[in-house]
N, C-alpha and C positions, 0 to 999 in steps of 0.2 A: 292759690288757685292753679289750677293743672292748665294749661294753654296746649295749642295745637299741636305744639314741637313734641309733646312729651305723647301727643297720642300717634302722630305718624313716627314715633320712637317705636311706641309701642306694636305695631302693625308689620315696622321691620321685623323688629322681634317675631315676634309668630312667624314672619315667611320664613328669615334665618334658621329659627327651628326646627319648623317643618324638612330643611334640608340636613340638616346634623345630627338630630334627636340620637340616632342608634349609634351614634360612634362609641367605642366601649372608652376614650380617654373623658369624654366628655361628662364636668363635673355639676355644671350649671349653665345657665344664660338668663342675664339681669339685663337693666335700666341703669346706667350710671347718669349722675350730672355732673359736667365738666365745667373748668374752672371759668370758661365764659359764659355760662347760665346756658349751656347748650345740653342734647342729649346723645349717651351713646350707647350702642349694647356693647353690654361685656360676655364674652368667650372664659371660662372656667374650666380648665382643662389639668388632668391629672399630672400629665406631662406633653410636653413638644411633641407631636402627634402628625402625619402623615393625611390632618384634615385640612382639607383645602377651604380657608375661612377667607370669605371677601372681606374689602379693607373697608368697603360699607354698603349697606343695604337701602336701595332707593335714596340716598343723600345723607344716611344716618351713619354716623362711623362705628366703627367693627372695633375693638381694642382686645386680643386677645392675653389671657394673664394666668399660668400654671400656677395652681393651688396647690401641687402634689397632691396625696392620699387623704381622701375626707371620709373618717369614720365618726360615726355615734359611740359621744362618750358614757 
């Protein structure tokens, strides 16, 4: 059952986005769950990047993580 934490996760999410979207490092942005049954968004980024990423969004934490170069195989 999906409970409330995962839908104000999700709501960060979209604000977070809405501020990032065009950065060109920018690989993704997910929903992770953390190892205390909590929620966080995850930052996907090509490399360490000059984007100013808060550490969380309305109480939801920010974790960001470089994936390097993400091609289709």
């Amino acid at each position: 059952m999906i409970d409330s934490a995962f839908w104000r996760a999700r709501a960060a999410k979209r604000i977070l986005l809405d501020k990032i979207r065009n950065h060109p490092q920018l690989r993704g942005v997910g929903i992770t769950r953390l190892d205390d049954g909590s929620y966080a968004i995850k930052v996907n980024l090509a490399e360490l990047a000059d984007l100013e990423v808060p550490d969380d969004v309305d109480g939801v934490p920010v974790i960001v993580n470089v994936v390097g170069r993400v091609e289709a195989l």
